[in-house]
C-alpha positions in Angstrom: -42.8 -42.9 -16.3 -46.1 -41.9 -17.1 -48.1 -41.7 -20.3 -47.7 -38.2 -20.5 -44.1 -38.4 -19.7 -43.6 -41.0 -22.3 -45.5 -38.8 -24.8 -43.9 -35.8 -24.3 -40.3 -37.5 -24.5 -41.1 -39.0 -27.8 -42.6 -35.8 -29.5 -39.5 -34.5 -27.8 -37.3 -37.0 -30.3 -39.1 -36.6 -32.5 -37.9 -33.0 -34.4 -34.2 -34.2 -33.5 -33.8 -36.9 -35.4 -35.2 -34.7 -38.8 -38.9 -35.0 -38.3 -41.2 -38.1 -39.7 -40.7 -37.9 -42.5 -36.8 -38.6 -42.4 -37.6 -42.1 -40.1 -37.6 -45.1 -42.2 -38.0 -47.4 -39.3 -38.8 -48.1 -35.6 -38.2 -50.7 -34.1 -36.4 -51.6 -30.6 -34.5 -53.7 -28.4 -34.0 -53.8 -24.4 -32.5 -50.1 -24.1 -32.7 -48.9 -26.8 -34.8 -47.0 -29.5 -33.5 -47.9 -33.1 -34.6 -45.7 -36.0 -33.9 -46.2 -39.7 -32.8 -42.2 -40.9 -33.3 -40.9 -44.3 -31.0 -38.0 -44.0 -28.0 -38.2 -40.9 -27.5 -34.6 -41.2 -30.8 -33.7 -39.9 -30.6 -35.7 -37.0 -29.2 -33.3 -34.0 -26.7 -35.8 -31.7 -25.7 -32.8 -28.9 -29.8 -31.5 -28.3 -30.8 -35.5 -28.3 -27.7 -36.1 -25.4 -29.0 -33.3 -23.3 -32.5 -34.5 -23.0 -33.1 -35.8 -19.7 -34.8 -39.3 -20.9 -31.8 -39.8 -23.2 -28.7 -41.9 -22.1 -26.8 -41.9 -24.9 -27.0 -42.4 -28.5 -24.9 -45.3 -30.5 -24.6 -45.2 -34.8 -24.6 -48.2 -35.9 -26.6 -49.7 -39.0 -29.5 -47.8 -37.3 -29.4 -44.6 -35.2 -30.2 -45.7 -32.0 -31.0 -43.9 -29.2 -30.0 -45.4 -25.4 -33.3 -44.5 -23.2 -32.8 -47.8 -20.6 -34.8 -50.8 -20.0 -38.4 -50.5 -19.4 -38.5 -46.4 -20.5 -37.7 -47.6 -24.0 -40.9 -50.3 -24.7 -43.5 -47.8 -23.2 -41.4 -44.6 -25.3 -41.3 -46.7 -28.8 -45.5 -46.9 -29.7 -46.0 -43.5 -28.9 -42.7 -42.4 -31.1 -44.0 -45.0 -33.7 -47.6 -43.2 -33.3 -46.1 -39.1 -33.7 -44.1 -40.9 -36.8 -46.7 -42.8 -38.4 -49.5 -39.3 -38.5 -46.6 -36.9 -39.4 -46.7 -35.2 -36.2 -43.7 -33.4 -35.8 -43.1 -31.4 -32.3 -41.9 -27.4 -32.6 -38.4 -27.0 -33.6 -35.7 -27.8 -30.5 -33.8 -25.1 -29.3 -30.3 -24.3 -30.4 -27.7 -26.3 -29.0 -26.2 -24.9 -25.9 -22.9 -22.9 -26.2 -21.0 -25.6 -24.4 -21.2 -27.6 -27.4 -20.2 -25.6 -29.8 -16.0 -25.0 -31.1 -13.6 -26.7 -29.4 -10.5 -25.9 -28.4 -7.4 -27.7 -27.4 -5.8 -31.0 -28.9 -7.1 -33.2 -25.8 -10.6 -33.3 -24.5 -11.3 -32.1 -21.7 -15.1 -31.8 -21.2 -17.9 -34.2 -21.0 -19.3 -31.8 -24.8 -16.0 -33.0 -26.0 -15.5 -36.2 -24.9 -19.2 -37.0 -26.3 -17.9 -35.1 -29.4 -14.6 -37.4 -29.9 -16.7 -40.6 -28.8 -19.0 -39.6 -31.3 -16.2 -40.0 -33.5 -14.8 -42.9 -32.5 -18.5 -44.6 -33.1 -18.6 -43.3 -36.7 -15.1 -44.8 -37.7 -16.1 -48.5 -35.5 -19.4 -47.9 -37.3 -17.2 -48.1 -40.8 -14.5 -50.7 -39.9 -17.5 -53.2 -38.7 -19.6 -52.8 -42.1 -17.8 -56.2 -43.5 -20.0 -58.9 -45.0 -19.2 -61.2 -41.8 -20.1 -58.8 -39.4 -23.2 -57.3 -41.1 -24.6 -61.2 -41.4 -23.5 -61.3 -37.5 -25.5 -58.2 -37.0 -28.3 -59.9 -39.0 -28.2 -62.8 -36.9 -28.5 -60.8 -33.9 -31.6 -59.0 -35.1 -33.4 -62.2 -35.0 -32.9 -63.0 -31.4 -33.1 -59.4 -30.1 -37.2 -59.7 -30.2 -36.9 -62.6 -28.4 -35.4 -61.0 -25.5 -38.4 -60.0 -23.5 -40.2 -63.4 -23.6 -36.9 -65.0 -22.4 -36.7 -62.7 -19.4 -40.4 -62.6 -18.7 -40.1 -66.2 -18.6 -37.0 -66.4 -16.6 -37.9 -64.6 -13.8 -41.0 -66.6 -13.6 -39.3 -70.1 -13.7 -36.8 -68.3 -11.0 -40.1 -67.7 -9.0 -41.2 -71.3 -9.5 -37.9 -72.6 -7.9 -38.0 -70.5 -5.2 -41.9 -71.9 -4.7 -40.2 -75.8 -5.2 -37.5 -75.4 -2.5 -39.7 -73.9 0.0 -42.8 -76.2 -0.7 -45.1 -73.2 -0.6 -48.0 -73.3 -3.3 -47.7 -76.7 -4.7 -50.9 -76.2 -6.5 -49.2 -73.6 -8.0 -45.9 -74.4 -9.1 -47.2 -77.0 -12.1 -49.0 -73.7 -13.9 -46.4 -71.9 -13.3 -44.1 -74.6 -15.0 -46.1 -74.6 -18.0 -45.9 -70.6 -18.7 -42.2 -70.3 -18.2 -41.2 -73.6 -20.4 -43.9 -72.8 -22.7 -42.1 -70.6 -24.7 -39.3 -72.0 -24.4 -40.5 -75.0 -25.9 -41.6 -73.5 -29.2 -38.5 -71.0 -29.4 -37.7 -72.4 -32.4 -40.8 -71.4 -34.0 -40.1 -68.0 -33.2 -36.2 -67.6 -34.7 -38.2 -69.1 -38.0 -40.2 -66.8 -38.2 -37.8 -63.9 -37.0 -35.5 -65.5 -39.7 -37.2 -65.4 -42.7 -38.3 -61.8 -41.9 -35.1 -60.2 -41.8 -34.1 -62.4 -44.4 -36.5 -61.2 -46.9 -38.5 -64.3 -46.8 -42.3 -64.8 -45.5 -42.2 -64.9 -42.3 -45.0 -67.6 -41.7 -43.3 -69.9 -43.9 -40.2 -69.6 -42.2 -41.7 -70.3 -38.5 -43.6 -73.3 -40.4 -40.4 -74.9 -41.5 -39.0 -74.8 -38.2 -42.3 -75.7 -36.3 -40.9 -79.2 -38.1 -38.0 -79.0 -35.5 -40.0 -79.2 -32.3 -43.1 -81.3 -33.8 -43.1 -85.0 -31.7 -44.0 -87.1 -34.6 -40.2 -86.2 -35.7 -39.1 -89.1 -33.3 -40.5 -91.3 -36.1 -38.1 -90.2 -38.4 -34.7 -91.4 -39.0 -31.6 -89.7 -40.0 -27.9 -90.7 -40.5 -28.9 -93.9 -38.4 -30.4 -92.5 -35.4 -33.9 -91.7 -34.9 -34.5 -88.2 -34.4 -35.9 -86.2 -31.2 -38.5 -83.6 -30.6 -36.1 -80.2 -30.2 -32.9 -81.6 -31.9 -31.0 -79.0 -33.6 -32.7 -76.3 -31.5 -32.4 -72.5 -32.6 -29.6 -73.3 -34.3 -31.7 -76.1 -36.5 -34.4 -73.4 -37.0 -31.7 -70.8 -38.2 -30.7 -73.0 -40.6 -33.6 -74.2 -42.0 -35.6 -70.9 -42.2 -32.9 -69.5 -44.1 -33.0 -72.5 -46.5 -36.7 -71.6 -47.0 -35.9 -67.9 -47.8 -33.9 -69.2 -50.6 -36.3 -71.5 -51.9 -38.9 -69.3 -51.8 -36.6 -66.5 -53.8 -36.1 -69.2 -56.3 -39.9 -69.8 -56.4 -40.9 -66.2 -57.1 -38.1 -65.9 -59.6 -39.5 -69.4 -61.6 -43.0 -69.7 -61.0 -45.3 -68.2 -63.1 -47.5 -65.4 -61.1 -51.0 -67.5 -61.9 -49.6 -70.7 -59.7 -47.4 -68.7 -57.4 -49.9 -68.3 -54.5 -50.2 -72.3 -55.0 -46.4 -73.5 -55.8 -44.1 -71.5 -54.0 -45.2 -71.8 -50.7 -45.7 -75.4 -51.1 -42.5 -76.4 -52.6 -41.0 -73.9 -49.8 -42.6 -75.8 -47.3 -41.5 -79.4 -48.1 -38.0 -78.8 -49.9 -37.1 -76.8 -46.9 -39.1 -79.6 -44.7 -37.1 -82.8 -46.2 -33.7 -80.9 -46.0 -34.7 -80.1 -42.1 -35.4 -83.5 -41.3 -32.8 -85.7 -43.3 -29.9 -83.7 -42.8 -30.3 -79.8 -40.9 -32.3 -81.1 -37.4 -29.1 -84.0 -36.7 -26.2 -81.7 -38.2 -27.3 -78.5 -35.8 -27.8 -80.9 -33.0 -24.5 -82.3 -32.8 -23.3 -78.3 -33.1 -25.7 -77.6 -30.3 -24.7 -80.5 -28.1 -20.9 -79.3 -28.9 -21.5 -76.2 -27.4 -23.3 -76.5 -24.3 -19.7 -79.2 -23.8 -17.3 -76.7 -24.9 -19.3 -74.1 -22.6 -19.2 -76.3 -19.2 -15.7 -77.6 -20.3 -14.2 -73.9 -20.9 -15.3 -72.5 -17.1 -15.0 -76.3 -15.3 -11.9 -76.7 -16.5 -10.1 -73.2 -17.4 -12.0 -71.6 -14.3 -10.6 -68.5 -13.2 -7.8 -68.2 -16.3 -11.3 -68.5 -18.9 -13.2 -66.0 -16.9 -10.4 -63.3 -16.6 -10.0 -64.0 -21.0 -13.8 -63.8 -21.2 -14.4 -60.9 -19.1 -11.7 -59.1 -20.4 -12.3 -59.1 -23.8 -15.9 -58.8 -23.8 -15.7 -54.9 -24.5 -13.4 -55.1 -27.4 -15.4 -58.2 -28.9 -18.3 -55.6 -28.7 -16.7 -52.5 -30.2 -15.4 -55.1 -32.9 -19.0 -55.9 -33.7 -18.0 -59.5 -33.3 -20.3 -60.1 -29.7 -23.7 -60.5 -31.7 -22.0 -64.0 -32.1 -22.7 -64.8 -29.1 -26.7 -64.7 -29.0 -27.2 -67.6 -30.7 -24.6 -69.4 -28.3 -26.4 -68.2 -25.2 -29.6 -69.1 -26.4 -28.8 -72.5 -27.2 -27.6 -73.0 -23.7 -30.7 -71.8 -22.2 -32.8 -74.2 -24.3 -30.0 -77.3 -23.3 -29.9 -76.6 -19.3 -32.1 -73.7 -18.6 -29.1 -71.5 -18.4 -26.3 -69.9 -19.6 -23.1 -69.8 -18.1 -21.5 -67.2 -20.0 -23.6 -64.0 -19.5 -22.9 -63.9 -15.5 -19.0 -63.3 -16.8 -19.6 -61.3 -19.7 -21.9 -59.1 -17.1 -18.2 -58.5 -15.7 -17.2 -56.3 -18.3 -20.2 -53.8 -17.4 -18.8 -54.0 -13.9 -15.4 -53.2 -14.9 -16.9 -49.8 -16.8 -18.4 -48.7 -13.7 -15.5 -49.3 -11.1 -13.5 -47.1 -13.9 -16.0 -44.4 -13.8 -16.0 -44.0 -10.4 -11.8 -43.4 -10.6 -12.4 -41.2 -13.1 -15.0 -39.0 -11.0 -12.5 -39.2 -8.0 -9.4 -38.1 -9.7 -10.9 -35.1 -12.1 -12.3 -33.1 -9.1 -11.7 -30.1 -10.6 -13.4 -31.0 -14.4 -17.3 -30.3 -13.2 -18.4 -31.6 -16.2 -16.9 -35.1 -17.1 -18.2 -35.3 -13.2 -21.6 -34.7 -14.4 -21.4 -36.9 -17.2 -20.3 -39.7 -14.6 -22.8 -39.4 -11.8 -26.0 -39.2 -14.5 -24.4 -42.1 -16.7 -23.8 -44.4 -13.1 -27.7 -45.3 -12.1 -27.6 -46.7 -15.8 -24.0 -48.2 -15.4 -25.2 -49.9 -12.4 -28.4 -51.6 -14.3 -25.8 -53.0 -17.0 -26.6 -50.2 -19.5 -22.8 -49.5 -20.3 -23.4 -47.4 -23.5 -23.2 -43.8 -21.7 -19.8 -45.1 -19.6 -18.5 -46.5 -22.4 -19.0 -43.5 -25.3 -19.3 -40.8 -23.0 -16.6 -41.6 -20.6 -13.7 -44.4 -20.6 -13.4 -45.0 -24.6 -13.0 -41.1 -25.4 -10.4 -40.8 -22.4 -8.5 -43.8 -23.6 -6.9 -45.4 -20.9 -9.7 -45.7 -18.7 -11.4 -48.1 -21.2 -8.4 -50.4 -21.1 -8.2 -50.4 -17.6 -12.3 -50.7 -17.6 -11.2 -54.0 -19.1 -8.8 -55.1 -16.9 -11.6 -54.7 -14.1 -14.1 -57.1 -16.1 -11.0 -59.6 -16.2 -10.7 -59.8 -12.9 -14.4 -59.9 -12.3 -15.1 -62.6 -14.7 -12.0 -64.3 -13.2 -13.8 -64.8 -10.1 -16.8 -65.8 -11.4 -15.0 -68.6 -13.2 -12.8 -70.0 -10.3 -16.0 -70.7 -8.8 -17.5 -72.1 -11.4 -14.2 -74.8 -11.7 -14.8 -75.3 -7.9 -18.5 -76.3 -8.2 -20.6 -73.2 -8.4 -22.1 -72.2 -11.1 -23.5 -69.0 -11.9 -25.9 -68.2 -14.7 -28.7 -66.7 -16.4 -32.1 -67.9 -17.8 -32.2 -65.2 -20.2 -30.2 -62.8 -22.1 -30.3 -58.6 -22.3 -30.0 -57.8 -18.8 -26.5 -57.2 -16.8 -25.5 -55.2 -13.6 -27.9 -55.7 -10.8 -30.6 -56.5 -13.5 -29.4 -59.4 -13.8 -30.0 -61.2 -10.1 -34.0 -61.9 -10.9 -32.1 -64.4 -13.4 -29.6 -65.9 -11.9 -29.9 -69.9 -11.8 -27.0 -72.3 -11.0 -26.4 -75.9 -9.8 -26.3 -74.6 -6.5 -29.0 -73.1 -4.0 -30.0 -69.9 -5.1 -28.1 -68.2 -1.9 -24.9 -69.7 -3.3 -25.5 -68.6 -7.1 -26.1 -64.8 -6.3 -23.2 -64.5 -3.6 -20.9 -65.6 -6.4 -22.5 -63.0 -8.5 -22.5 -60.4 -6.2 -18.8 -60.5 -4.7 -17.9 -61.0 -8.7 -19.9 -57.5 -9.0 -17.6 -56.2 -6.2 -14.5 -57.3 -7.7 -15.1 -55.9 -11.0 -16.1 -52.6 -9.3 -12.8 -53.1 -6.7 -10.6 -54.0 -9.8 -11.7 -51.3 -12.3 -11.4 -48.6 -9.8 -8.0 -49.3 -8.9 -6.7 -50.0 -12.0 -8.2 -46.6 -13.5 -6.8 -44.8 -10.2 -3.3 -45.6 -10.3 -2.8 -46.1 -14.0 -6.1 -44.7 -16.1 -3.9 -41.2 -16.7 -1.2 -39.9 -16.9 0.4 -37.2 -14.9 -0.2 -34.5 -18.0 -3.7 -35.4 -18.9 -4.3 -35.5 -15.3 -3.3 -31.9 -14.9 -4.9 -30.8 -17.9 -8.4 -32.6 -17.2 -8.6 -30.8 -13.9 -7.6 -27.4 -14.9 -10.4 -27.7 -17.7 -12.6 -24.7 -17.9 -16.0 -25.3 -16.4 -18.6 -25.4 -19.4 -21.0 -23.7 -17.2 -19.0 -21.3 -16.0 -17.7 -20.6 -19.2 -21.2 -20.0 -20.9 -21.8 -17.5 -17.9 -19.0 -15.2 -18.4 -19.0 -15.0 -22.2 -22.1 -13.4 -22.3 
C-alpha cells in the first residue's frame, strides 16, 4: 500500500470513529489499529466494515480496528498524524440500506450476522471486564510491542540457520548471530520498561531494575545458596521486579517531600526494587521459568496427539474468554529458554480450523450471496492467521460453525502434537503471526524440511477437519433452508427503490 493509499485510508477512519477530538489514544499491535474513544456512539461500526482496508473491528477495552499485518504499522502514524492536528476528513456517507432494520428472528445476511456478532462482542466485552482478566489484558499489553522485534529477529536467526546447514556465507553468519540474539538478550530490559509504563510507573526506572536481571556481574551474587546467572528469572523476573518498582515509586511520591523527590524516589526505587530482584525475585522466577519450558516439552512429548487435539481445540474459547493473553508471557519465556516455542505451531490450529469452516459455510449457503461475500473477502486474511473477520463475521454469529471451527483446530493441533511425541518438533521463534505467516518462523529439533512439513500437513488437517465437520453437522436442516432462501441484500436495495 502506498503513502497515498495509507493516507487516504486513515483520513478515511478517521470521521468514523467520531472525529479527533473523540480519540484518546493510538496505539497498535500486529493487525490491528487500537484507539482509546471518548464517546462509543459516535463511532459508526457498519460504514468502518464496509471500507475496503478494514477487516473487521473487535470492542474490547479499546475499539480496535482489524486492518492486517503490515497495512496496520504503515496506516497507524499517519492516523496518529490526522488525530494529533485535528484533521478531520468530510462526513462518511450514510450507511447503506443493507444495513439498516432487520427482519426475522435468525440472521441471515452477512449485515446481520456482523450486527448479532457485534453483539456477541459487546456482552464478551462485559463478562471479561473482571479484575483477573483486566490484569491479564494488562500483562498482555506489555509484550504486544515486543512483537515486531521478536519476529524481525526470528526470521533473521531462521535465515542464519539456513546459511549454517548449507555452509554458504560463513563470514556472515557470526553478524547475523549477533542481530537476531541481540535483542533477545536484553528482552528483559524491554518488558521493564514496557512494565512500569502500563503500570503507571517511570518507565526508565522500570527497564533499569530489570537491566539487573541480565547484567553478568550478577553471577557474583548469591541467593538461597546458589550463585546466580546472567538471565535467571527471564521476562518473568523482569515482570516481577518492574512492578515491584512501580510500587515503590508510588510510595515514594506519596512520602517524599517534592524538594528531594527528583533525588529520593528514584534512588530508593532503584535499589529497594534492586535488592528484592537479586536476593529473592531473579531465583524465585527462574525456577517458574525453568518449570515451564518442562511442563511445555513434557505436555506435547508425553501427551502428544491427546495434548494437541485439548490445546488446539480450546484455543478459540480460551480467546473469547479473555483468558489467552496468559499465554504471552509463557511463549515468550520459551523463546528466551530454547529459541522456540512449542505451543504457537498448535494454537496456529485453531485459525486453521476457522478457515476449513468457512469454506463449508461458503459451499453449503449457495444461495445466501452475501454471507458468500463476507467469506471470500474475510479468507486471504483467514489464510494469513488473521481470524478476527471469520470468527465475528462468520462462524461465532452462525453458531454451530464456530464449534465445529473448533473441532477442526483439535484435530489439527492433534497432529502437530503426535509428532511432536514421535520426535518432531514444531515451533516458532516469535509470537503474532499464524496461518501461512507463520512458516518464516518455524524452528524445530529437526531439519527445517521436517519442521514445516509437520506444519503444513497440520495446516491441511485443520482445513480437512473443519470443513467436514461444518459440512455435515455446522447446520441444521431449517437454518440451512432459511440461510439459502435469504433475500439478496443487493438485490433487495435495487428493487425497493
Amino acid at each position: 500500500m502506498s503513502d497515498e493509499k495509507n493516507r487516504a485510508t486513515a483520513a478515511a477512519l478517521l470521521p468514523l470513529v467520531g472525529g479527533a477530538a473523540n480519540v484518546t489514544s493510538v496505539t497498535h499491535c500486529m493487525t490491528r489499529l487500537r484507539l482509546g474513544v471518548a464517546d462509543r456512539s459516535l463511532v459508526q461500526d457498519a460504514a468502518l466494515k464496509a471500507l475496503p482496508a478494514v477487516l473487521g473491528v473487535v470492542e474490547d477495552d479499546t475499539y480496535q480496528i482489524v486492518l492486517g499485518p503490515g497495512t496496520v504499522a504503515r496506516v497507524t502514524p499517519e492516523f496518529a498524524a490526522l488525530v494529533d492536528a485535528g484533521q478531520d476528513a468530510p462526513p462518511a456517507p450514510d450507511d447503506p440500506p443493507a444495513t439498516a432494520d432487520r427482519t426475522g428472528p435468525a440472521p441471515s445476511t452477512a449485515e446481520e450476522l456482523a450486527a448479532q456478532g457485534a453483539d456477541l462482542k459487546a456482552r464478551r466485552k462485559a463478562r471479561n471486564a473482571t479484575p483477573v482478566k483486566l490484569f491479564l489484558r494488562r500483562i498482555a499489553n506489555v509484550f504486544v510491542p515486543l512483537i515486531p522485534a521478536l519476529i524481525g529477529c526470528g526470521v533473521i536467526a531462521g535465515l542464519n540457520g539456513l546459511l549454517t546447514n548449507f555452509g554458504l556465507l560463513p563470514a556472515l553468519v557470526p553478524a547475523l548471530a549477533a542481530i537476531a540474539s541481540g535483542f533477545l538478550s536484553l528482552i528483559a530490559v524491554f518488558v521493564g520498561h514496557n512494565t512500569a509504563k502500563e503500570f503507571g510507573g517511570t518507565p526508565v526506572l522500570g527497564g533499569a531494575v530489570a537491566a539487573i536481571i541480565v547484567y553478568a556481574g550478577v553471577a557474583q551474587v548469591s541467593a538461597f545458596g546458589q550463585q546466580l546467572s546472567p538471565g535467571q528469572g527471564g521476562v518473568l523476573g523482569a515482570l516481577g521486579a518492574a512492578l515491584l518498582a512501580v510500587q515503590v515509586e508510588k510510595a515514594c511520591r506519596r512520602y517524599v517531600p517534592e524538594a528531594l523527590d527528583v533525588l529520593v524516589t528514584p534512588t530508593v526505587t532503584v535499589l529497594v526494587s534492586g535488592l528484592v530482584t537479586l536476593f529473592g525475585l531473579m531465583f524465585l522466577a527462574g525456577e517458574v521459568s525453568a518449570a515451564i519450558g518442562t511442563c511445555a516439552n513434557w505436555l506435547l512429548a508425553h501427551g502428544g496427539a491427546a495434548a494437541g487435539f485439548l490445546l488446539g481445540g480450546l484455543f478459540l474459547p480460551l480467546v473469547m474468554l479473555g483468558l489467552h493473553q496468559a499465554l504471552i508471557p509463557i511463549h515468550t519465556t520459551l523463546i528466551e529458554q530454547q529459541g522456540y516455542t512449542v505451543l504457537l505451531p498448535v494454537l496456529a490450529m485453531a485459525g486453521a480450523g476457522q478457515v476449513g469452516a468457512a469454506l463449508a459455510v461458503y459451499v453449503r449457503l449457495p444461495g445466501n450471496r452475501s454471507i458468500r461475500a463476507t467469506v471470500r473477502s474475510a479468507l486471504p486474511a483467514g489464510f494469513l492467521g488473521v481470524g478476527e473477520p471469520l470468527i465475528y463475521g462468520v462462524s461465532l454469529p452462525l453458531g454451530r460453525p464456530f464449534v465445529t471451527a473448533c473441532v477442526g483446530g483439535a484435530f489439527g493441533g492433534g497432529f502437530v502434537g503426535l509428532f511432536n511425541q514421535l520426535g518432531t518438533t514444531a515451533g516458532s521463534t516469535a509470537i503474532g503471526p499464524s496461518g501461512w505467516a507463520l512458516f518464516p518462523l518455524l524452528k524445530g529439533n529437526q531439519p527445517l524440511g521436517a519442521t514445516l512439513a509437520v506444519y503444513a500437513l497440520g495446516l491441511l488437517v485443520g482445513y480437512a477437519a473443519g470443513f467436514l465437520a461444518t459440512y455435515f453437522f455446522g447446520f441444521g436442516k431449517q437454518a440451512l433452508t432459511e440461510l439459502n432462501a435469504a433475500t439478496d441484500p443487493v438485490a433487495a436495495g435495487a428493487t425497493g427503490g
